[in-house]
C-alpha positions in Angstrom: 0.0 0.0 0.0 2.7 2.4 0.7 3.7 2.3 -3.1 0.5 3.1 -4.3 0.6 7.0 -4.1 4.2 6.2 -7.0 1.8 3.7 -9.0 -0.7 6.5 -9.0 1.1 9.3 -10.1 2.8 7.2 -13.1 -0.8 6.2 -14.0 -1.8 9.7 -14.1 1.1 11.0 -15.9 -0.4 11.8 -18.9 -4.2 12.5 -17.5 -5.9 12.7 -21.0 -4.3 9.4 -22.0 -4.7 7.7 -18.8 -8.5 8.2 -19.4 -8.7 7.8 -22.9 -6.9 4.2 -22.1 -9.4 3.9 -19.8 -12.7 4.3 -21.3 -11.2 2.0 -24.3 -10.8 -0.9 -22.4 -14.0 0.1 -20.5 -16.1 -0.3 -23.8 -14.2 -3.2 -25.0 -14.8 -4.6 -21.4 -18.6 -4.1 -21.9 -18.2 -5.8 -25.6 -16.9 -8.8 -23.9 -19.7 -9.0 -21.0 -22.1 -8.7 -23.3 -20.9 -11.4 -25.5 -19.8 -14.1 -22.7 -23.1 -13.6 -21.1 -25.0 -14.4 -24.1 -23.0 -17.3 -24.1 -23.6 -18.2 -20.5 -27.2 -17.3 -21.6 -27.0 -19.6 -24.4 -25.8 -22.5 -22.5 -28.0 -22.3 -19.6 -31.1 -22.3 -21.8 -29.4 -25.2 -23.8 -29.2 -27.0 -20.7 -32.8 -26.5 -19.3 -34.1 -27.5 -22.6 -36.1 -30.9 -22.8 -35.6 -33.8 -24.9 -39.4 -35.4 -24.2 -41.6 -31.9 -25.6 -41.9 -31.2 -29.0 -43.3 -27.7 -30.4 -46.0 -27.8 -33.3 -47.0 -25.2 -35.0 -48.7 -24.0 -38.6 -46.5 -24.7 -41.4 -47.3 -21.6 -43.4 -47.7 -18.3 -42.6 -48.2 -18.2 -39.1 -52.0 -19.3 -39.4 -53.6 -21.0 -36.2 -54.8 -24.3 -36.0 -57.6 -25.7 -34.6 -58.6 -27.6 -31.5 -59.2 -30.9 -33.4 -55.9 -31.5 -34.4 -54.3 -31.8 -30.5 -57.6 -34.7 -30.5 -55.5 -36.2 -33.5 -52.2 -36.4 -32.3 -53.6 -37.1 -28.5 -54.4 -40.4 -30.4 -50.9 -41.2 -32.2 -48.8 -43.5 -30.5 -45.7 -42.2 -28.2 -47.6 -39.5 -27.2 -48.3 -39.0 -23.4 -49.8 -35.6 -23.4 -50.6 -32.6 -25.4 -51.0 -29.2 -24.3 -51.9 -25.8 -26.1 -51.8 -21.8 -26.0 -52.6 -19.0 -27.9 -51.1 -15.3 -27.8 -52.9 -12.6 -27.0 -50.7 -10.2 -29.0 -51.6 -6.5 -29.0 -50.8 -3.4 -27.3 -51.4 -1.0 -23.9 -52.7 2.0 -23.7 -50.8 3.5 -26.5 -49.5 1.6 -29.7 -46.2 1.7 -28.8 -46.5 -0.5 -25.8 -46.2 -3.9 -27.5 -47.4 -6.6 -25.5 -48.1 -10.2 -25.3 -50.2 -12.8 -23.0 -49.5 -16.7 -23.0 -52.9 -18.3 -22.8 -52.7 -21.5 -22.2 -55.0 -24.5 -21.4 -55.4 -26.6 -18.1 -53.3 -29.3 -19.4 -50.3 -26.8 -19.6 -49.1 -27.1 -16.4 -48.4 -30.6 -16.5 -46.3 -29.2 -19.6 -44.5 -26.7 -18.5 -43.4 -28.2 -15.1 -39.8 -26.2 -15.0 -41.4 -23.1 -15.6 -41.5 -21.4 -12.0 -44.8 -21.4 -11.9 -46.3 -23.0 -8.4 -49.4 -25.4 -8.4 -51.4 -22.4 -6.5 -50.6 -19.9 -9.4 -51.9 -22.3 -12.0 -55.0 -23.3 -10.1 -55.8 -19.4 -9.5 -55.2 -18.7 -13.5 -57.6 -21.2 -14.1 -60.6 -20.4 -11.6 -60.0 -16.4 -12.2 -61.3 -16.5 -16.0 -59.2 -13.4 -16.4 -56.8 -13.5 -14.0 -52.8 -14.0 -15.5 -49.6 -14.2 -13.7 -46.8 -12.3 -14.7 -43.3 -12.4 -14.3 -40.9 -10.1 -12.1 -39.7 -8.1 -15.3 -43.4 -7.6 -16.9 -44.4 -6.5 -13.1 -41.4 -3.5 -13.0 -41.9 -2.2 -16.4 -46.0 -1.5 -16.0 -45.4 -1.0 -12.1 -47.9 -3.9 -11.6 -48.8 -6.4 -8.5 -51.2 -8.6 -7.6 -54.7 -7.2 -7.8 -54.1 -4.7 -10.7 -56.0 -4.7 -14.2 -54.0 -4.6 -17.2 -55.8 -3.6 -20.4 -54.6 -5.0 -23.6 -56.0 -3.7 -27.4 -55.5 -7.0 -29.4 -56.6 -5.9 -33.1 -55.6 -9.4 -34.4 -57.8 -11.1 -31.6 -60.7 -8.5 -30.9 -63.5 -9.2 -27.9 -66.6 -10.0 -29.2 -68.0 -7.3 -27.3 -65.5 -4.5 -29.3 -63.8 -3.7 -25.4 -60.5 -4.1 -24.7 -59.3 -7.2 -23.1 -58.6 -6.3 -19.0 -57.0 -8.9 -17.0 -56.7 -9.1 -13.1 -53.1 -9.8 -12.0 -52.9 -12.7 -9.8 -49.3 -13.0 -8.7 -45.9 -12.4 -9.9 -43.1 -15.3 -10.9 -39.9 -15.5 -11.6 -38.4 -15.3 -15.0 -38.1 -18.0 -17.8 -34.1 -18.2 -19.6 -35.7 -18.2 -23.1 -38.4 -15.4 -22.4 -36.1 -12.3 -23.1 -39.2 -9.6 -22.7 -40.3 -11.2 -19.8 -44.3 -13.4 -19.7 -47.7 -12.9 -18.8 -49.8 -16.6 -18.5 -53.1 -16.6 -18.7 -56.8 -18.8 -19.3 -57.4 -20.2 -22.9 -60.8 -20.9 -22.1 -61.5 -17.1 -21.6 -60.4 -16.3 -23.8 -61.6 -18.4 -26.5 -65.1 -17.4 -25.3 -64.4 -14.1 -25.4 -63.3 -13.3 -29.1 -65.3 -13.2 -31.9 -66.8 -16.7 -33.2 -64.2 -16.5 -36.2 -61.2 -17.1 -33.5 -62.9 -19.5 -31.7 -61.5 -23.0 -31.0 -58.0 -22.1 -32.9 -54.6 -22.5 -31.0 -51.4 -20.7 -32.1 -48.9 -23.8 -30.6 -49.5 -27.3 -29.3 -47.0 -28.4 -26.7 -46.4 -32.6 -27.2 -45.3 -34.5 -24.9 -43.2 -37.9 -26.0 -43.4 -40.9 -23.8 -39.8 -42.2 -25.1 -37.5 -38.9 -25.3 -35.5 -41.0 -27.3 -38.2 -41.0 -29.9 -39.2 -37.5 -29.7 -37.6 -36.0 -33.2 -39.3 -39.4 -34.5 -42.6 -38.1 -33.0 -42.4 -35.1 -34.7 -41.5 -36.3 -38.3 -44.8 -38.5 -37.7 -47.0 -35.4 -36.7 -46.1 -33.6 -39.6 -46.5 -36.6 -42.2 -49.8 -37.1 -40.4 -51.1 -33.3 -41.3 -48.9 -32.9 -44.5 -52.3 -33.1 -47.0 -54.4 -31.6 -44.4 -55.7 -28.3 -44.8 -53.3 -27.0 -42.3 -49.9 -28.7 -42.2 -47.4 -28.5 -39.6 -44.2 -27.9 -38.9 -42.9 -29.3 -35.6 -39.6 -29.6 -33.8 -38.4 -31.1 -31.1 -37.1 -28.2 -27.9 -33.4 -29.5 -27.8 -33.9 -28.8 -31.6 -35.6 -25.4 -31.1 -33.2 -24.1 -28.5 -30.2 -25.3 -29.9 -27.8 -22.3 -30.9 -26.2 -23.8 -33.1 -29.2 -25.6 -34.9 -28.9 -22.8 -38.0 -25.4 -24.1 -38.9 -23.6 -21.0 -37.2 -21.6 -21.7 -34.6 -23.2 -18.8 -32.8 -20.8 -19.1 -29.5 -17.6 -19.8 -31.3 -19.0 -16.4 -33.0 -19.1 -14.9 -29.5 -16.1 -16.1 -28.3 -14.0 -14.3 -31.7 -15.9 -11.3 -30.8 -14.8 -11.3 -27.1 -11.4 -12.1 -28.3 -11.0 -9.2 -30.9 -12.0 -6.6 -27.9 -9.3 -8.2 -25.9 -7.1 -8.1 -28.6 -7.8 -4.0 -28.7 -7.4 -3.6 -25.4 -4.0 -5.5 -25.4 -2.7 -3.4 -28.0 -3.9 -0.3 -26.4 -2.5 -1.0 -23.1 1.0 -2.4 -24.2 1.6 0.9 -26.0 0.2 3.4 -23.7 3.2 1.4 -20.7 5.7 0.9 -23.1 5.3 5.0 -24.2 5.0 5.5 -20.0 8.0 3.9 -19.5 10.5 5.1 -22.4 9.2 8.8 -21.0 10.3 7.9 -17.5 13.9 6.0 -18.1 15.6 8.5 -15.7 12.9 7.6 -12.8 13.2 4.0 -13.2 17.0 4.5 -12.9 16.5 6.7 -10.0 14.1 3.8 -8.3 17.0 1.5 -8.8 19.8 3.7 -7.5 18.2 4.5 -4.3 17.3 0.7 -3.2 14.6 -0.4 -5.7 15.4 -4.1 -6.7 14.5 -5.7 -10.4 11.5 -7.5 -8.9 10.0 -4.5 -7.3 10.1 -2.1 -10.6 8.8 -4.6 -12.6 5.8 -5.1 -10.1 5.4 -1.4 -10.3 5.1 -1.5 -13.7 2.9 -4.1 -14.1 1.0 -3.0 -11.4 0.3 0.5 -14.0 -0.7 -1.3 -16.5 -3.3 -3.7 -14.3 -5.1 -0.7 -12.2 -6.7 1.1 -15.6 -7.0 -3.2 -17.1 -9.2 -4.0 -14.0 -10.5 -1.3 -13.0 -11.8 -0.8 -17.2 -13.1 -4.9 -16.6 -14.8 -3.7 -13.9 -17.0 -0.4 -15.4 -16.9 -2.6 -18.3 -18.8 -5.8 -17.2 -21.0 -2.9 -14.4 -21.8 -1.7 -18.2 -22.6 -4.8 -20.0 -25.2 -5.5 -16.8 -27.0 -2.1 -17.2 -27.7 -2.8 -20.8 -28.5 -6.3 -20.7 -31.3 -5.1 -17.6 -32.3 -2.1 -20.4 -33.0 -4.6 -23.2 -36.0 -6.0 -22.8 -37.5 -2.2 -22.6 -35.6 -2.0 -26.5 -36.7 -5.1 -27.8 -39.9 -6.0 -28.8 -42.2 -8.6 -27.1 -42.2 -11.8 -28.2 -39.0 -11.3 -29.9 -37.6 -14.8 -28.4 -34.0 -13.2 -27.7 -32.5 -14.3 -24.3 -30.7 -11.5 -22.7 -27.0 -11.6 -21.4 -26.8 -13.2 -17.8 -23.8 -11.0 -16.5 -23.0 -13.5 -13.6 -20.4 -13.6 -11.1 -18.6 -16.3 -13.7 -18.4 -13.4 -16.3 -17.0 -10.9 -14.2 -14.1 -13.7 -13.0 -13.5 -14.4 -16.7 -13.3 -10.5 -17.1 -11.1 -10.3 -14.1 -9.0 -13.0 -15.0 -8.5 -11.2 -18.9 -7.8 -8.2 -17.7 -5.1 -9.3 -15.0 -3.5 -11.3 -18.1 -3.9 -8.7 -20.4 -1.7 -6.4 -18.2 0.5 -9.1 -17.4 1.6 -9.5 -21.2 1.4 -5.7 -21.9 3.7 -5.4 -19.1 6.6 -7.9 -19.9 8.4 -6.4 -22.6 8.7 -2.7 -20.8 9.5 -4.5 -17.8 12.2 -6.7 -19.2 14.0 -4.1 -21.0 14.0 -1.8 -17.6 15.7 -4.8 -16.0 18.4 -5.0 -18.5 18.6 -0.7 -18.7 22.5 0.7 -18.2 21.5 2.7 -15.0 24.4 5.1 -15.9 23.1 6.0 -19.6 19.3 6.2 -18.2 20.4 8.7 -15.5 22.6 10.9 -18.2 19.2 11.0 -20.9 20.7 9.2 -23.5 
């Protein structure tokens, strides 16, 4: 500690590049948060996902399909369950507020059992005809809690009545990994009722369950032969399949990972030429350090030691960043998008911690090196 006043002052040499060096590896700090969390993201969904459930939807066009169908594929063999929703899709008060509800049926909770939904929450969605539960994000951005109404204009799904559609928050849950803007769940039956008779008894997605995982993907190849000359074919896919990043043939964290890398790389470069331009200025200081008692060991330290304070510190502002952003997001992207947002976890800010410390490390050697083997004579004269 009693050398930190020296480090200080050689950080803060040059002010205007101490900061510039700063705020540099500060954004390429919040660059690489954002892109190892989306990672960590990316795996933790991956993980959660299930091999038994398989996702069926309308081949073309995003049409719905009706309630018949689920009787259909109730009836094929290596199927234990189905389950179904529809999206009430619309917006609040003003057009601008994009929202969604998940309205799902009574089987879907025998679907969805990872969700963090609790047996209560689901029982009270289905004997409140209106009621929904929401999650903790959807709850901060309307300022919403249990025993609030939420009005939604749906122009693609319109009450029979003309009115908006105003459901009574029941309770709020915690977030889903995959469900970037957050959730609202609420009662198909409702509102299937409620819409106009055109609407009636259509479902947007029908959640399959497989009584074999092992023959899930098989199960879905069958569904969609089953419905291929139907009036509404299918298109289904099993949710390792549907949540796998990779499943487009990008290798969408290797991307990530290059990306995280080439800020790194910036901030390496950066840093080994703003201490190697420190230390060529300060030759005669070093030389002094060494005259008066400093040994090799302990100017190297303080050397490295200038080069780590703006590295970490920068990781640090950096990563603080790359959290802000990734809470901002879901207020930036639309609902229903199906983005997951970073998770800036305490495994992202070691890995930043851990770069940054190396970074300066590396930056650091060949200044350091070349002050150990400096003529102290020659350094003292200024030539």
């Amino acid at each position: 500690m009693k050398y930190l006043p020296l480090i200080w002052a050689g950080v803060m040499r040059k002010p205007a590049r101490a900061i510039l060096t700063l705020l540099s590896v500060m954004i390429a700090f919040t660059l690489f948060g954002l892109t190892i969390g989306m990672n960590a993201t990316f795996e933790k969904v991956s993980a959660a996902a299930r091999s038994d459930r398989v996702y069926t939807n309308a081949r073309f066009g995003g049409g719905q399909m009706i309630i018949a169908m689920g009787r259909q594929i109730e009836q094929m063999q290596g199927v234990s369950m189905v389950a179904y929703d529809s999206v009430l899709f619309g917006y609040h008060e003003q057009t601008k507020n994009r929202v969604f509800a998940l309205m799902g049926d009574g089987k879907l909770s025998r679907s969805l059992t990872e969700w963090p939904i609790s047996q209560a929450q689901w029982t009270a969605i289905q004997k409140t005809r209106n009621g929904i539960v929401i999650s903790r994000q959807v709850a901060a951005r309307w300022n919403l809690k249990p025993g609030d109404n939420f009005t939604i204009t749906a122009p693609q799904n319109p009450r029979a009545d003309g009115s908006p559609w105003s459901l009574k928050v029941l309770d709020v849950a915690d977030e889903v990994a995959y469900m970037g803007a957050g959730y609202m769940l609420g009662n198909y039956d409702y509102f299937n009722k409620a819409r106009v008779a055109a609407k009636q008894d259509k479902v947007d997605q029908y959640f399959v369950q497989a009584s074999d995982p092992s023959r899930a993907a098989d199960l879905a190849v069958m569904i969609d032969n089953h419905f291929a000359n139907s009036a509404i074919p299918t298109q289904s896919i099993t949710e390792k399949a549907a949540l796998d990043i990779n499943n487009s043939g990008i290798d969408i964290a290797a991307v990530d990972r290059d990306i995280a890398m080439a800020g790194m790389f910036m901030v390496l470069f950066l840093t080994a030429n703003g201490i190697a331009r420190s230390v060529r200025e300060r030759f005669a200081e070093f030389a002094t350090l060494k005259t008066i008692g400093f040994s090799d060991r302990g100017v190297m330290g303080l050397v490295f030691l200038e080069a780590a304070i703006p590295c970490l510190l920068g990781a640090a502002l950096g990563v603080g960043l790359a959290a802000s952003i990734s809470g901002f997001l879901p207020r930036l992207l639309p609902p229903g998008n199906g983005v997951p947002i970073p998770t800036i976890s305490a495994m992202v800010l070691a890995w930043a911690a851990a770069c940054a410390a190396l970074v300066a490390l590396v930056s650091s050697t060949l200044p350091a090196l070349r002050l150990k083997r400096m003529d102290i004579a020659t350094a003292l004269s200024g030539r």
